[in-house]
C-alpha positions in Angstrom: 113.8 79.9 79.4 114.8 79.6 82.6 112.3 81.2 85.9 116.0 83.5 87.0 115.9 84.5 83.6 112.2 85.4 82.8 111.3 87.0 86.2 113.7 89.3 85.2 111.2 90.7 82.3 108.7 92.8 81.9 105.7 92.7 79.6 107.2 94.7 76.7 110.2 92.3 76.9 108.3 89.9 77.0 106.2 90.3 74.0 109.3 91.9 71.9 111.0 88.0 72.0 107.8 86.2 71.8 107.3 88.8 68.2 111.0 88.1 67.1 110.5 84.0 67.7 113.3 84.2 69.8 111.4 82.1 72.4 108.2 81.6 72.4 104.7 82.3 74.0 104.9 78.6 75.7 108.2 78.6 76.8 107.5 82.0 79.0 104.7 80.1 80.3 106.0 77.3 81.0 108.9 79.6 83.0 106.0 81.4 84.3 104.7 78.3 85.9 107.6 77.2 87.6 108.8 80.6 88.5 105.3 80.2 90.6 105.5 77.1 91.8 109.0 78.3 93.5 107.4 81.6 94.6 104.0 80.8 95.8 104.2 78.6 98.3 105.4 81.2 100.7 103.9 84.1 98.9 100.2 82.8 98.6 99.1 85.5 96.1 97.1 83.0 93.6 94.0 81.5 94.3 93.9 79.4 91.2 96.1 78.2 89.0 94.7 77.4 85.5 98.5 75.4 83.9 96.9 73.5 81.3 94.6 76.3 80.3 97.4 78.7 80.2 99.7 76.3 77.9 97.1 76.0 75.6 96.6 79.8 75.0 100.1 80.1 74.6 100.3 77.7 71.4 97.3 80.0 70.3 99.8 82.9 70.7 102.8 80.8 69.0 100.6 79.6 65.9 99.1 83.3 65.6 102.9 84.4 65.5 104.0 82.3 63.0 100.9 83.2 60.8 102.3 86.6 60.8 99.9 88.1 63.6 101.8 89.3 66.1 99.9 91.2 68.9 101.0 93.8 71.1 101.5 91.5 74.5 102.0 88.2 72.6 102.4 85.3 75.0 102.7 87.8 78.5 101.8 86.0 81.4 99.8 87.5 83.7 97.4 87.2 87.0 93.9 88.1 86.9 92.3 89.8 90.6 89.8 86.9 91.4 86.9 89.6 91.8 86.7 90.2 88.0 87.6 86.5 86.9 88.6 85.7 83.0 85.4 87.4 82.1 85.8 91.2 82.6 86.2 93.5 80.1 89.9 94.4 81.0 90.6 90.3 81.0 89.1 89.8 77.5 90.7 92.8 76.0 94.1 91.7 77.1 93.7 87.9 76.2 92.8 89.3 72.8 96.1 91.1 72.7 98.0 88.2 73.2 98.4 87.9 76.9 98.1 84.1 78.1 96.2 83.8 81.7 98.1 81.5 84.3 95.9 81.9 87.3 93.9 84.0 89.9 95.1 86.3 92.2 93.7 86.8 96.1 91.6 89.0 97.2 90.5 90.1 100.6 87.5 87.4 102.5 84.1 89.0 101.3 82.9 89.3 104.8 86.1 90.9 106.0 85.5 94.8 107.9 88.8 95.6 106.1 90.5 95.7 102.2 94.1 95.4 102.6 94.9 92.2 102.8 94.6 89.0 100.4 93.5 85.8 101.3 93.6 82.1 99.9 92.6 78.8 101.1 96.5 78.3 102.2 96.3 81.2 104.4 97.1 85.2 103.6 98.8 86.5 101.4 102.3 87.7 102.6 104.2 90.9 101.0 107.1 89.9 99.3 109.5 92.5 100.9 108.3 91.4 104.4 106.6 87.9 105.3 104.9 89.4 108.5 103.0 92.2 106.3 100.1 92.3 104.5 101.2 93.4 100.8 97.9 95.8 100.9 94.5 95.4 99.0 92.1 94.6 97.4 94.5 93.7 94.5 96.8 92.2 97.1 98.1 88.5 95.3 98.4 90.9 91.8 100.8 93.5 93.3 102.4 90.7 95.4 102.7 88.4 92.2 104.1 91.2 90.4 106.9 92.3 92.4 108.1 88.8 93.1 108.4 88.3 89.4 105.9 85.6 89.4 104.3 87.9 86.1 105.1 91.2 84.8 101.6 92.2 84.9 98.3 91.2 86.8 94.9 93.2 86.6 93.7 95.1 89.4 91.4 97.5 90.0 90.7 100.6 92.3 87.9 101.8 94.1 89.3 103.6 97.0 93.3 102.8 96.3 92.9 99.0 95.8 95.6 99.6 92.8 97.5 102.5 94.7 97.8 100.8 97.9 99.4 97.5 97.1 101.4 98.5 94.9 102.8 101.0 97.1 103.8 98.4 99.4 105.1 95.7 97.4 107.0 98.2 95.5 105.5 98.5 92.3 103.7 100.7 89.9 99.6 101.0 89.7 98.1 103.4 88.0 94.2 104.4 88.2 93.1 106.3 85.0 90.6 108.9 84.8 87.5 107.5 85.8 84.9 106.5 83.2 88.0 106.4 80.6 87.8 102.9 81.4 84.5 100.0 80.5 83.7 99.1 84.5 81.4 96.9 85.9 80.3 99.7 89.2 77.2 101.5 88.6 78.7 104.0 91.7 81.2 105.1 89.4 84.2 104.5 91.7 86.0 101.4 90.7 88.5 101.9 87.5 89.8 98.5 85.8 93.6 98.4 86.1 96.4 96.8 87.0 100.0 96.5 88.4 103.6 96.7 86.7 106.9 96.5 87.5 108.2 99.6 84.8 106.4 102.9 83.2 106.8 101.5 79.8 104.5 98.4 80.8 101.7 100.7 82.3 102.2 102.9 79.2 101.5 99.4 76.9 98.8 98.7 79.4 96.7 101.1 79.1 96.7 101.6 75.3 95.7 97.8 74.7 92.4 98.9 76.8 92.0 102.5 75.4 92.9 100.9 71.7 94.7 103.9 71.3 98.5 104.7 71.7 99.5 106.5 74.8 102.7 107.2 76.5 105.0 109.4 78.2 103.9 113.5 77.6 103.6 116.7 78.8 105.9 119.2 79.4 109.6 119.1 80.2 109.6 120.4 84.3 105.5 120.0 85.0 104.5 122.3 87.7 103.5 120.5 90.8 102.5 120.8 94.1 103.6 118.5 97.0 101.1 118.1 99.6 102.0 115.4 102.4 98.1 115.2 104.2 95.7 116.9 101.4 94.7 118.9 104.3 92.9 116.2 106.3 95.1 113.0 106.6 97.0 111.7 109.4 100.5 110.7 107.9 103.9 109.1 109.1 106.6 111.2 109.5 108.9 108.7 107.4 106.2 107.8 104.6 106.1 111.7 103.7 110.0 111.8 103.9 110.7 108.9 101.9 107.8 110.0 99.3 108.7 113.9 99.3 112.4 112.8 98.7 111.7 110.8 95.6 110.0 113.7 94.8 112.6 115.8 94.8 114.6 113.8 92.8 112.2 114.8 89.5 112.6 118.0 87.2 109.6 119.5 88.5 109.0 123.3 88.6 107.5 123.6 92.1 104.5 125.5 93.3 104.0 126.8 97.0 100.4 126.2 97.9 98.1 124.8 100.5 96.4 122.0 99.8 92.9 121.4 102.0 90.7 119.2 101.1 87.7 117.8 103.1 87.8 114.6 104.0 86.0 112.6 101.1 84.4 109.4 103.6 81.2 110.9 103.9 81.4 111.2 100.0 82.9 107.9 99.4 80.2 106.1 101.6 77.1 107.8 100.1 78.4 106.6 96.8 78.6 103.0 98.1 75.3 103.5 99.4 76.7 102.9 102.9 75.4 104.6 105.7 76.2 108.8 105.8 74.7 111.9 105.9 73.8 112.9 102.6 73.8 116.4 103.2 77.7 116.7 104.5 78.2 114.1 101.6 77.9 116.3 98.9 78.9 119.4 101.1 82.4 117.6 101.1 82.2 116.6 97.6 81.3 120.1 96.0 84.1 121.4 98.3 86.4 118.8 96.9 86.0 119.3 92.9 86.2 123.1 93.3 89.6 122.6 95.3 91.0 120.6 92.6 89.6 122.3 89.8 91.4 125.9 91.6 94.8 123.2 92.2 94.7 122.1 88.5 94.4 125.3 87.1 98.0 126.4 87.8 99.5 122.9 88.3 100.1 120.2 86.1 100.7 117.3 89.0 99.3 117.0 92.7 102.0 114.8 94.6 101.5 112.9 98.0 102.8 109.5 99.7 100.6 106.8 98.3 99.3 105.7 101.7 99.8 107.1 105.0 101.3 104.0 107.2 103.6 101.5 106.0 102.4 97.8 105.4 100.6 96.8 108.7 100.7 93.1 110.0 98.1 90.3 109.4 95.6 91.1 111.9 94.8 94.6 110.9 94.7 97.4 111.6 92.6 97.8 108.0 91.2 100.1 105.4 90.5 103.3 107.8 94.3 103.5 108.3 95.5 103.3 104.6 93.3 105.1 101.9 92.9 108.4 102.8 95.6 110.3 100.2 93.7 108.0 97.8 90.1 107.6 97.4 89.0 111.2 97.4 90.3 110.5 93.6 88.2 108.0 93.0 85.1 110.5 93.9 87.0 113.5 92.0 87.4 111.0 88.8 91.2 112.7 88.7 93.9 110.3 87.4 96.2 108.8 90.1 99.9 106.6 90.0 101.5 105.1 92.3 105.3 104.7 92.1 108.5 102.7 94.1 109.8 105.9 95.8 112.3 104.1 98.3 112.3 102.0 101.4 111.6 102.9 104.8 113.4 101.8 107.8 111.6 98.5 108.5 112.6 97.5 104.8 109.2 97.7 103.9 108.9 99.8 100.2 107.0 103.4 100.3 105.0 105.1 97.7 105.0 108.1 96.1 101.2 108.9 94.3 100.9 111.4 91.6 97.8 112.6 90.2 96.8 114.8 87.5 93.9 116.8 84.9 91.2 114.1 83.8 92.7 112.1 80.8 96.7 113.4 81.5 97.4 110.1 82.1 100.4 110.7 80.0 102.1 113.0 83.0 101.6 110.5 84.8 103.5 107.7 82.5 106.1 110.5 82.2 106.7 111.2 85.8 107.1 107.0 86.5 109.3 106.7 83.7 111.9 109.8 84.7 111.4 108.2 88.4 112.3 104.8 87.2 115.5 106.0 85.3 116.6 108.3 87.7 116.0 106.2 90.7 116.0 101.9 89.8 113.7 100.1 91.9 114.9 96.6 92.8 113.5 93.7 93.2 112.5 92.0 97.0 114.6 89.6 98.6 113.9 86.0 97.1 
């Protein structure tokens, strides 16, 4: 298999020829490999790269396969987000359904003051649409792997849009599920295990490999929704709402008129942390937040917004303040949140368009990305 060929794939692909023995689970990582070893030198999105470890999980996955046993990501190559290492929950579930670990994916410095970025010993990680632009954070070298085709998918993880947010910019999907659906490692109850994909029917697969359970595309045939471009609070772009409200439109949505105020959750988000704030606005904001939603979600099926309110800044900043607000008062709320490709915005830089929904409707979610991703193809960056 050639790296043209396999970067072209995505995990259910994948899998499906790996099943079939119509390649097998060390061929795609052997493509895999080199598709990296092409890609990363300029893209700087692994940290480590564990070859001879990976080649000898794949002939696990090949002798497994020819013993009949054929798991449900047999032989898929993926990334792991450095912070949770081989070890985490996520990582050992999907090892155990057949997914063969090539290496680790950057994360931010740990003393940086900011998130969205990724960082390696060769130097930052760059976003593959745009070499002078951070591809966003934490999970910056997964969403950047991802999109380039150097994996179909690598585990992320989302404490304040650290899914949402880089794969808004490099132009793929991320989805955060309800929180505490998910085994996680943060006793504040704000990070959810994850991870990024380049189609809906990955993220579908995804996510029922760690639930053990089935789950896909559902809901009704035109969801009502509500479009809201600041959630009240947020200071946006002009062109990041256009670009996100026009993919928007493109859905069979039944649309409902309504304001949409929220507080703004950092005073929430930091008590949580344990970070300096006043505890008594904290929960003020909070309570004011979760009665908002549940008065939204009562005659609404979907909440939509841009995924971040800037485009992908440069290397030196300007950082976390500037990118999460439309997306961590859902980490505090617990409310299911996707992020998906919605277009590209004048700099050539991608945009996206963040969906959220009831706790555990996941399965709007899947449906929205999937009637976006037929209706509207993403492509792939330059290179």
């Amino acid at each position: 298999m050639l790296p043209e060929e396999y970067r072209r794939l995505d995990a259910t692909a994948v899998a499906a020829l790996v099943t079939r023995r119509e390649t097998s689970a060390v061929e795609v990582a052997r493509a895999a490999l080199a598709r990296l070893a092409e890609a990363d030198p300029r893209l700087r999105a692994f940290r480590t790269v564990t070859a001879e470890q990976a080649l000898a999980d794949a002939r696990e996955v090949d002798r497994a396969v020819a013993g009949g046993r054929c798991p449900p990501l047999a032989g898929v190559p993926i990334g792991v987000k450095a912070w949770e290492g081989v070890d985490a929950p996520q990582t050992r579930r999907l090892r155990a359904a057949g997914c063969v670990v090539i290496g680790l994916t950057s994360v931010p410095r740990p003393t940086t003051e900011w998130q969205t970025w990724g960082h390696t010993d060769r130097g930052p990680t760059v976003n593959p649409w745009r070499a002078d632009r951070s591809p966003g954070g934490s999970s910056a070298g997964s969403a950047a792997a991802v999109a380039a085709g150097v994996v179909p998918l690598a585990t992320a993880s989302d404490g304040a849009g650290s899914t949402r947010i880089p794969a808004a910019w490099c132009g793929v999907i991320g989805l955060k599920a309800t929180g505490g659906r998910l085994p996680a490692r943060d006793a504040a109850g704000l990070n959810v295990p994850g991870a990024v994909v380049r189609t809906a029917r990955d993220a579908a697969l995804h996510l029922s490999v760690l639930l053990g359970e089935d789950v896909g595309p559902g809901g009704p045939d035109r969801p009502v929704a509500v479009w809201s471009s600041t959630l009240g609070f947020a200071e946006v772009g002009p062109e990041q709402a256009g670009v996100a409200r026009a993919a928007a439109g493109a859905l069979r949505l039944t649309w409902r008129e309504r304001p949409v105020r929220l507080c703004d959750p950092a005073p929430a988000w930091r008590a949580l942390r344990g970070l300096p704030a006043d505890p008594s606005a904290a929960e003020a904001a909070r309570r004011t937040n979760d009665e908002r939603l549940r008065e939204l979600f009562a005659e609404a099926d979907l909440l939509l917004t841009p995924t971040t309110p800037t485009p992908p800044h440069g290397h030196d900043g300007p950082g976390t303040a500037m990118t999460v607000g439309l997306t961590w008062g859902f980490n505090i709320s617990g409310h299911p949140a996707i992020s998906v490709p919605a277009g590209l915005a004048a700099d050539g830089t991608p945009v996206g368009l963040q969906a959220v929904a009831r706790p555990g409707r996941e399965d709007l979610l899947l449906r929205l990305a999937a009637d976006l991703e037929r209706l509207r193809p993403w492509p792939s960056p330059p290179g």
